[in-house]
C-alpha positions as CSV (number, residue, x, y, z in Angstrom):
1,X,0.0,0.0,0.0
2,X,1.8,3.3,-0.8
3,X,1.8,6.4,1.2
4,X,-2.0,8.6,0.8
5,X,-1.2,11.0,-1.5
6,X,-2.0,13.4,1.2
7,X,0.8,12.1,3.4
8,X,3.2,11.9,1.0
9,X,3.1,15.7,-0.5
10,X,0.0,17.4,1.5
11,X,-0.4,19.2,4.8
12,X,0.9,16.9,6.7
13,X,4.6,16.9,5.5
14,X,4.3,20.6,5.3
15,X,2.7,21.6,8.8
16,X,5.3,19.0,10.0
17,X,8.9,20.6,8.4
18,X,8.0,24.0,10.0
19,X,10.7,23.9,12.6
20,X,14.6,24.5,11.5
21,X,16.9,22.7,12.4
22,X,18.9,22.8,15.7
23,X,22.5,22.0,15.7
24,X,23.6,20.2,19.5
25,X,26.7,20.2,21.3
26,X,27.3,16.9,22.2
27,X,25.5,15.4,25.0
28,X,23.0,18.2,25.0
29,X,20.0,17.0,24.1
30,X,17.5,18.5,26.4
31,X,14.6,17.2,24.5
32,X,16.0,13.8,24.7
33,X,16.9,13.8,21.1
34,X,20.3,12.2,21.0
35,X,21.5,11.8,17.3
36,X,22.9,8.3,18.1
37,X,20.1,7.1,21.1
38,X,20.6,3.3,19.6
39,X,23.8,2.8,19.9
40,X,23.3,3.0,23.8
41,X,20.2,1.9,24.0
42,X,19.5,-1.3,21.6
43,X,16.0,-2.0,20.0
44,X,16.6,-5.4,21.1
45,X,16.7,-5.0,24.5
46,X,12.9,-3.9,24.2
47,X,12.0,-6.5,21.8
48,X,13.3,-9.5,23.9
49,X,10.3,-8.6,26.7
50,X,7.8,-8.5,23.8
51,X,5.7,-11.3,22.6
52,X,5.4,-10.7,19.0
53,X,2.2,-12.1,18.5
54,X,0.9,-9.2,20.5
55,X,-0.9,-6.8,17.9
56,X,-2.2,-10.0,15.7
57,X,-3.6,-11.4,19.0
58,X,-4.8,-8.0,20.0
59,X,-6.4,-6.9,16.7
60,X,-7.4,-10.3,14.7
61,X,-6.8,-9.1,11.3
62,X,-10.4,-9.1,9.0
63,X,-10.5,-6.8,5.3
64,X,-13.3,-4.8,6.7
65,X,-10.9,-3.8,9.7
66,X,-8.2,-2.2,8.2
67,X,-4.8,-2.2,9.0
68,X,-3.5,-1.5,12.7
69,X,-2.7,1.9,13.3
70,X,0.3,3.0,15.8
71,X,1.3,6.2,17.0
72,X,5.3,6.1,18.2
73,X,5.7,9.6,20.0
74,X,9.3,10.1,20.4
75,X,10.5,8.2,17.7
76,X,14.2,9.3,17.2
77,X,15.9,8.0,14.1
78,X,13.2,5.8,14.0
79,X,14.9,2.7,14.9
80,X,13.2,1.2,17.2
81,X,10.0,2.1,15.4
82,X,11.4,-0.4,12.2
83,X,12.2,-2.6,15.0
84,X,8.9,-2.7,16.4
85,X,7.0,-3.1,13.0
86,X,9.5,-5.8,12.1
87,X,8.7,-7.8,15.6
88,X,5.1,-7.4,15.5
89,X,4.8,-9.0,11.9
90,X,7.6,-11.3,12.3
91,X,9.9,-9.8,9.5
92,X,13.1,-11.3,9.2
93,X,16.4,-9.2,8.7
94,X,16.3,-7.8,5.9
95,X,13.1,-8.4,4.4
96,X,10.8,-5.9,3.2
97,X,7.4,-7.0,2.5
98,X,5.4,-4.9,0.7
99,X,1.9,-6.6,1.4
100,X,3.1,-5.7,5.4
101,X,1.5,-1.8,5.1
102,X,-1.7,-3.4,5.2
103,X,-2.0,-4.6,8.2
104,X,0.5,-2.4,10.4
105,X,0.8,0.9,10.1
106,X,2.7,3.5,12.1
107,X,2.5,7.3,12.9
108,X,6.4,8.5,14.0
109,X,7.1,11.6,15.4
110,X,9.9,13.4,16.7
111,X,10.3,16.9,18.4
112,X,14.2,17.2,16.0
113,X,14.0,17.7,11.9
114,X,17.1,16.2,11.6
115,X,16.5,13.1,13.3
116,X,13.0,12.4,11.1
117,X,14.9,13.7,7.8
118,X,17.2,10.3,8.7
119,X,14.6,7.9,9.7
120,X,12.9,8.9,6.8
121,X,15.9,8.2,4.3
122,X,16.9,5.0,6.4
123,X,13.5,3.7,6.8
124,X,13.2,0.2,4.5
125,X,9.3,0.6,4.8
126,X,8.5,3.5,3.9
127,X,4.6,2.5,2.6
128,X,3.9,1.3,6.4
129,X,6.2,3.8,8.7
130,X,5.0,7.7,8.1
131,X,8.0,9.9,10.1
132,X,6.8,13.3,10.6
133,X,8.4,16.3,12.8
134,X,6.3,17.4,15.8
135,X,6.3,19.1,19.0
136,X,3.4,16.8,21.1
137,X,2.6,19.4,23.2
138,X,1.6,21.8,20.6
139,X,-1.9,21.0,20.8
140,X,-3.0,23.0,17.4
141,X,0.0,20.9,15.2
142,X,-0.9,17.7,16.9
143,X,-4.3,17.7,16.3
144,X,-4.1,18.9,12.6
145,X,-1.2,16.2,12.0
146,X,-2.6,13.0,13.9
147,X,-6.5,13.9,12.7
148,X,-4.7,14.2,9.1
149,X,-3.3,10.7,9.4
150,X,-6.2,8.7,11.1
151,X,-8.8,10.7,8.4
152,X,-7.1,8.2,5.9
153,X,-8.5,4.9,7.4
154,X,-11.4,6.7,8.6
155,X,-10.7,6.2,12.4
156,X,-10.7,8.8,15.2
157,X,-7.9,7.3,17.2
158,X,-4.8,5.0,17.5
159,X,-5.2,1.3,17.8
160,X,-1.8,1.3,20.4
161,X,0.4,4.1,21.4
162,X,4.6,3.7,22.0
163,X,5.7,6.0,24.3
164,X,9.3,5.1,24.9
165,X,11.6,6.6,27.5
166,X,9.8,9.9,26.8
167,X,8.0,10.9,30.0
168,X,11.0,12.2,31.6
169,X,11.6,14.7,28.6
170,X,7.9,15.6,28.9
171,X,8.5,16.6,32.1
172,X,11.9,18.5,32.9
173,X,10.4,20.8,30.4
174,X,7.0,20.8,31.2
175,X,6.4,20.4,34.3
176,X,3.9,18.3,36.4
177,X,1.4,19.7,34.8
178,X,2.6,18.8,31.4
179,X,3.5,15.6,32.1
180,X,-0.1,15.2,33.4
181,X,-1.3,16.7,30.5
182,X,0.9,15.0,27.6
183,X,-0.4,11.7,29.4
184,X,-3.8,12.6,29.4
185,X,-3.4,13.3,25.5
186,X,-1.8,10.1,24.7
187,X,-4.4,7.9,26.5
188,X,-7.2,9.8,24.6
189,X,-5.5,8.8,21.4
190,X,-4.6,5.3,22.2
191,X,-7.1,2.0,22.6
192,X,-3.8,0.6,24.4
193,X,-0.7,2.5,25.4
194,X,3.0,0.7,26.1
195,X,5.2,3.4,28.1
196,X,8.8,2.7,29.3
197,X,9.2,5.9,32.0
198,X,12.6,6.7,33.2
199,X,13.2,6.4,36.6
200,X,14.4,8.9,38.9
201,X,17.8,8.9,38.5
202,X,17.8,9.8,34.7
203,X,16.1,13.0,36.0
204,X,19.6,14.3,37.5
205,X,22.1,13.0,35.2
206,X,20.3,14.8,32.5
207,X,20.4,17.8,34.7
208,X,24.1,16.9,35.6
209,X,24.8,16.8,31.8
210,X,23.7,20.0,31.0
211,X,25.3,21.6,33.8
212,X,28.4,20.1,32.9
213,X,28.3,21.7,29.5
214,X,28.0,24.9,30.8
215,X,24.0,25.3,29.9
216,X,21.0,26.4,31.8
217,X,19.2,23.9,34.0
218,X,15.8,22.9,33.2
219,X,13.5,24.7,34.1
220,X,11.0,22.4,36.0
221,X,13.7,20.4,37.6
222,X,14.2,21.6,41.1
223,X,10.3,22.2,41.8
224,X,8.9,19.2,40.3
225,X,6.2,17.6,42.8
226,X,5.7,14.6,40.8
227,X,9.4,12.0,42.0
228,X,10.2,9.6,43.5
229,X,9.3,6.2,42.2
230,X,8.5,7.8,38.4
231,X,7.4,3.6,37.5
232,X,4.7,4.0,40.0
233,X,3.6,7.7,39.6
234,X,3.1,7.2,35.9
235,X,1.0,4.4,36.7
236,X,-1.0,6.1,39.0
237,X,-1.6,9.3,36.6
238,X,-2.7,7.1,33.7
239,X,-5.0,4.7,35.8
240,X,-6.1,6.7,38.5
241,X,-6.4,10.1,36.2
242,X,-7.0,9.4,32.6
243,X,-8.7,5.8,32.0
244,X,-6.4,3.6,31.7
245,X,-5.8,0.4,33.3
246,X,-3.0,-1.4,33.9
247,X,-2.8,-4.5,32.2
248,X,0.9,-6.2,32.8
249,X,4.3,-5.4,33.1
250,X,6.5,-7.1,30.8
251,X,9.5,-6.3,32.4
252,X,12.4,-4.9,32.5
253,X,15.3,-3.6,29.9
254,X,19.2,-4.0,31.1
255,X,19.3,-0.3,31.6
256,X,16.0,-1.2,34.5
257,X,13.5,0.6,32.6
258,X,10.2,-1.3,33.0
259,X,7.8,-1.6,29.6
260,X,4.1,-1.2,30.6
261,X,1.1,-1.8,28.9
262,X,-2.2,-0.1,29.5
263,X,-5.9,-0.2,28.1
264,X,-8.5,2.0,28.1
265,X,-11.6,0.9,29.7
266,X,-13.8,1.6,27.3
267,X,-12.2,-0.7,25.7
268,X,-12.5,-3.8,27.9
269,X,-15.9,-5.1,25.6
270,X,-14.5,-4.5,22.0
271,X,-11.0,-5.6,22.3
272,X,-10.2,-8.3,25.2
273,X,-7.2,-9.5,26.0
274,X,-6.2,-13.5,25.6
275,X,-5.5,-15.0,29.0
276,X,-2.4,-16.4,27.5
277,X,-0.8,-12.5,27.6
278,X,-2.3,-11.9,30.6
279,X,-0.3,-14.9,32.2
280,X,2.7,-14.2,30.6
281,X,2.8,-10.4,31.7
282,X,2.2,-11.5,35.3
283,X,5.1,-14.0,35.2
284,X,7.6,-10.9,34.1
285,X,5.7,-8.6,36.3
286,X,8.1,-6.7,38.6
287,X,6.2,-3.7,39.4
């Protein structure tokens, strides 16, 4: 299935490439946008704590249905958004399938030009991942971009939602309230949600880090309310806040990150989850 023609040359790509380009000193990347984020942290460190059957066992595939729509929000280089679509259909290395854009596709985007410019070159499907550059906390751009992409398959919102080491970022420039707010945003969107949060201690070396280089602090840092335990508080902000429920941890990464997965609960009836990955979330469950 090749790109809508309204994706591929329309609003979209042109709301999106507003922004210039910012040129970083190394190790300052106080959006989190780190030009080489793979190198240190490995898609396959994620992808060993997911089951790959996930989506198809999630969202049985049927013609009427369409394919299954994901929204990556933070997507980098867009490496670990190959690797997830790869995973989730069972790609092998190097294989690209072009009958695979019709029933995954995925919604990248990125705060950094330059980092979507590369995962838009590198990507090796470019019919199934659309890379766009946006700011999620600009509520007029992310409505016009994300209603512009889910108008094509004539749905309102996300099937599933990646949110991947991104909460901190939300936050140190934020605020409490914007985390609250960015995850009240995403769990609108999203049928399901899978969020890796950093923990506390990524809070201050990223504050070390700038410091180090001479830069200004961020400036939410020393009065944020929301700490501690950031595992738990997320939790507790998307279930007790926003809808969602908690359905399993699937563990953690080598870098002790945990990867949790949430549902709406409106959407308990129309898309129930198979005991089988309920039993095998509770046997990785360290929260």
């Amino acid at each position: 299935m090749a790109v809508p023609s309204e994706l591929d040359g329309g609003s979209l790509k042109e709301t999106a490439a507003e922004e210039e380009p910012r040129v970083l000193e190394p190790g300052a990347a106080p959006f989190g946008n780190f030009p080489h984020y793979s190198r240190f942290h490995p898609p396959e460190q994620r992808l060993r704590l997911l089951p790959p059957e996930l989506l198809r066992q999630l969202f049985p595939q049927s013609p009427e249905n369409g394919p299954i729509l994901g929204l990556d929000v933070g997507c980098n280089s867009g490496d670990l958004s190959v690797a997830l679509y790869k995973h989730f259909l069972s790609l092998p290395d190097g294989e690209t399938c072009s009958d695979a854009s019709r029933e995954l596709r995925l919604l990248c985007c990125d705060i950094d030009p330059v980092l979507v410019k590369r995962a838009e070159k590198e990507c090796p499907f470019p019919d199934a991942l659309t890379f766009i550059t946006l700011d999620f906390m600009n509520q007029r751009k992310r409505k016009v971009l994300l209603s512009s992409f889910l108008s094509q398959f004539g749905r309102s919102v996300f099937d599933i939602g990646f949110c991947m080491s991104i909460t901190m970022w939300i936050h140190l420039n934020h605020g409490d309230h914007g985390l609250w707010e960015f995850l009240a945003h995403l769990s609108s969107l999203c049928h399901y949600l899978l969020v890796e949060p950093q923990p506390w201690k990524c809070y201050r070396a990223a504050a070390r880090r700038l410091r180090k280089l001479g830069l200004h602090d961020f400036d939410h840092f020393h009065s944020l309310a929301i700490r501690g335990d950031m595992t738990n508080q997320i939790v507790q902000i998307l279930t007790q806040d926003h809808g969602m429920e908690l359905i399993c941890c699937f563990g953690n990464t080598s870098w002790d990150r945990s990867l949790l997965f949430f549902r709406a609960k409106q959407t308990i009836e129309t898309h129930p989850i198979p005991e089988s990955l309920i039993e095998r979330g509770k046997e990785k469950n360290r929260l």
